[in-house]
Residue, then its C-alpha position, 0 to 999 in steps of 0.5 A: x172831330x174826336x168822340x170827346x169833340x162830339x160829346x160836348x158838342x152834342x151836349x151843347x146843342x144846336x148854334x151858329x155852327x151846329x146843325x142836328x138831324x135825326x135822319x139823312x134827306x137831300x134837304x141838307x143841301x139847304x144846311x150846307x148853303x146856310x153855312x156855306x154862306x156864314x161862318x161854316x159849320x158842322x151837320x150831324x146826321x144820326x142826333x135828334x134835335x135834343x142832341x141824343x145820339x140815334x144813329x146813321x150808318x155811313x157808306x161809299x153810296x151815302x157819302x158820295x150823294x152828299x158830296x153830289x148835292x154839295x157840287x150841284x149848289x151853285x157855285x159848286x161847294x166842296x165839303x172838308x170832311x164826311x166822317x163817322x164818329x161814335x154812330x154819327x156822321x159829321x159832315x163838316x162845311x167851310x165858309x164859302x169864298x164865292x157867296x152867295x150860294x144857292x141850292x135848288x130850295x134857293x138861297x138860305x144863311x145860318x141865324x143862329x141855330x136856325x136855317x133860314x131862306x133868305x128874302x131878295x133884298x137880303x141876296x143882294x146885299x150879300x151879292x154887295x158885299x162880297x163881289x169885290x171885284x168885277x166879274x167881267x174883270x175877273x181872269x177866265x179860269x183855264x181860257x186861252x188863246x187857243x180857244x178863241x174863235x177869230x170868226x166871232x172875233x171878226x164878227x165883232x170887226x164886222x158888227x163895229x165896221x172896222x177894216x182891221x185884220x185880226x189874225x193869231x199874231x196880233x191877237x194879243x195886243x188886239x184884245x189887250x186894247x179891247x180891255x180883255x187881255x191883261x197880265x197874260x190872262x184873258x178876262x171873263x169878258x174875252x169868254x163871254x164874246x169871243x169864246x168858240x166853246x163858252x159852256x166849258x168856261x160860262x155855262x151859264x151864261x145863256x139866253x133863254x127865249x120861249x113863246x107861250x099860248x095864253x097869258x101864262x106858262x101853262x103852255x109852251x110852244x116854242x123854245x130856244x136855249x142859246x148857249x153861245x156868245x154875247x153877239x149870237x145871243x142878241x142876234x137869235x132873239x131878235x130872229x126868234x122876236x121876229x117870228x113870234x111878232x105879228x107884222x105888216x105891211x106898208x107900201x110907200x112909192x113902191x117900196x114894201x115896209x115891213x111894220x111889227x106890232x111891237x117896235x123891233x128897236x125898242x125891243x132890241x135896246x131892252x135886249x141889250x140893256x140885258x145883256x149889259x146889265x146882267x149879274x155875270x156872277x150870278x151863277x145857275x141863271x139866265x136871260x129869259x125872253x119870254x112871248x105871250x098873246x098879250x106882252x113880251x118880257x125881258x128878264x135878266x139876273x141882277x137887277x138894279x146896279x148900285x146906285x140907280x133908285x126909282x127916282x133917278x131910274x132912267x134919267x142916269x146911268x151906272x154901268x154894272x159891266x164897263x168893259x160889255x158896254x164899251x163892246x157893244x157901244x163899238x158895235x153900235x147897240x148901245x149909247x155912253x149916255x143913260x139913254x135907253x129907258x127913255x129911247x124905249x118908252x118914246x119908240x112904245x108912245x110913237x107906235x102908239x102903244x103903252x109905255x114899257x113896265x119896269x120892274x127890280x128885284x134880285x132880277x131886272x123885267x122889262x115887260x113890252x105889252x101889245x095891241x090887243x087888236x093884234x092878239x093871236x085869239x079872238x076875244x070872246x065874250x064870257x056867258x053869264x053863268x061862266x062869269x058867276x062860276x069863275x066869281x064862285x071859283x075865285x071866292x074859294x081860292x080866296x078863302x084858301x090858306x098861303x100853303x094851299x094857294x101855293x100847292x093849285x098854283x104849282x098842281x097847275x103849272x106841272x099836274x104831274x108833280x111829286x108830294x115831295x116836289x111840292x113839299x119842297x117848293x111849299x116850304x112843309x112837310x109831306x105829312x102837311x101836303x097830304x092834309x091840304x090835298x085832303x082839304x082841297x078835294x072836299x072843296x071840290x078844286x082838286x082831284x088825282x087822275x089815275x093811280x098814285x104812280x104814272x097818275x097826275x093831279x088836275x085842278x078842277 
């Protein structure tokens, strides 16, 4: 861009293209998305919002944070240009040709000279309208053959119950009958199954399994991130499954069968679901699996596929990854026939326990609830004036403004949270933040515990 470039830019405002900012802040990365996700754009730093030139200076430091907080979006964005023209610098974004992109703010588009975030529905009907091709069909970038593991690929052999050898001579035409090799490239399926190192081609693909003391997130007491194979994933959540789930024991003409609170197999199938159905494209997120004192959850990225509505939920099936489901369908987890839903809410109504939520954004939640009889803490029965001060408690977070509700909730979940962590995920400025903590602490619901630096918030 030329300084002539510059001034009729600036003499036209802010559009489509166009974005002023009078200072540099590591919330540009929302502007970057934005415009990474429509048609691209410029971003000047140094031009307050009536398009008078204030300033910026540009060094080696500046240039390469911003360049970092372009790679750390997801997917990766890779800037065309940061220069200097007459005091502003001009960092100019392309349009994307992996959308959506996302930053740590979420995911945000360009709407006419205004950067907005985008609501779920919105992310997935980009997710739609770009994913021209399967993601699993897709050729793994850089994956060879030499770094396939012929133990994970036996494991498969094992889990299928074939006696058929694999070895390095054959393993082309056994992967290419597997739909993993075609053209001399091996998909991104091969990786995702047969992968000795899949964190240097997926790293996001990933199960995260964690247990919780209580009926939140407040406090964790064991997790487990599993970075491997598909096969692996599903084998270490049903182990973690089993050594958070209460069991007991029968004995049936001398014979001890082990019976779990919640039915291992209906759990599995949910698992499996997960795995199948999951949004591989969906880059920087995960498959959570998630323990509490009273229901386990599922969740995976992507939610409903195309085609599937609430009415005929359950009753058909739509494939999001045919070639995962052939795999796990040969090792015997999985039915051709939408059976699964169904499977899941008959093995919950046999064990005598109530049938399986099911929930579907941008991501798909199985919810599994357990018998309270079984729960890890007794109940105990609140007092009088405990109930009337929770009563009073809950009445003023009533009363409390979106912002205000948003900033206990987040205060409580990390009590060591920065203003600007919390201006950031509220969505206002830190002068704003300031004045609802001020607010908040005249109520009585807030205080700060030690001094500003190595202090932490508490929610009274």
């Amino acid at each position: 861009m030329k300084q002539k470039d510059l001034k009729l830019i600036t003499k036209e405002g802010e559009g489509l293209t166009v974005e002023f900012k009078e200072k540099y802040s590591p919330r540009i990365t929302e502007d970057i998305v934005a415009f990474s996700n429509a048609k691209g754009g410029y971003i000047l730093l140094g031009v307050n919002d009536q398009g008078k030139i204030t300033g910026e200076t540009l060094t080696n430091k500046l240039k390469g944070e911003i360049t970092a907080l372009a790679r750390n979006c997801e997917p990766h964005i890779n800037l065309k240009k940061i220069t200097r023209v007459d005091k502003v610098i001009i960092i100019e974004v392309v349009e994307g040709d992996e959308k959506p992109y996302s930053c740590s703010s979420g995911y945000f588009r360009r709407l006419d000279a205004v950067t907005q975030k985008m609501a779920q529905k919105e992310v997935r009907t980009m997710f739609r309208e770009t994913t021209d091709i399967f993601f699993e069909s897709l050729p793994c970038k850089d994956f060879r053959f030499e770094d396939v593991s012929l133990a994970k690929v036996r494991a498969f052999l094992k889990e299928a119950e074939t006696s058929l050898k694999v070895n390095k001579d054959n393993l082309p035409s056994f992967l290419s009958s597997l739909s993993i090799y075609k053209d001399n490239k091996i998909n991104n399926v091969g990786a995702l199954m047969f992968a000795a190192d899949i964190n240097r081609f997926i790293p996001y693909s990933e199960s995260i399994l964690a247990a919780f003391k209580g009926v939140d997130k407040m406090h964790i007491y064991d997790r487990k991130d599993v970075r491997d194979d598909l096969l692996t994933q599903i084998n270490e959540s049903m182990a973690f499954l089993k050594r958070h789930l209460n069991v007991r024991s029968e004995i049936h003409e001398l014979t001890r069968r082990d019976i779990y609170e919640l039915p291992l197999d209906a759990l599995r199938e949910a698992l499996v679901n997960a795995l199948v159905h999951r949004d591989y494209s969906m880059r920087g997120t995960s498959i959570y699996l998630s323990v509490f004192d009273d229901r386990v959850e599922i969740v995976n990225p992507g939610g409903l596929p195309a085609g599937i509505t609430k009415e005929n939920f359950g009753k058909e099936s739509v494939r999001r990854n045919l070639i995962i489901a052939d795999l796990f369908h040969r090792m015997g987890k999985v039915e051709r026939i939408g059976t699964g839903i169904e499977k899941m809410r008959r093995l919950m109504r046999e064990a005598k326990l109530k049938e399986p939520v099911f929930t579907s954004t941008t991501f798909f939640h199985a919810i599994f609830y357990r018998n309270p009889e079984y729960s890890l803490k007794p109940v105990v029965k609140k007092s009088r004036e405990k109930e009337l001060a929770e009563r009073l408690v809950e009445g003023l977070v009533e009363r409390l403004v979106e912002s205000q509700r948003k900033m206990l909730a987040l205060i409580k979940e990390n009590p060591y949270i920065s203003k600007k962590e919390l201006s950031d995920k509220v969505g206002i400025s830190t002068t704003a933040i300031d004045k609802n903590i001020n607010q908040l602490k005249k109520k009585g619901l807030l205080k700060r515990v030690g001094p500003d630096k190595g202090g932490h918030w508490q929610v009274l």
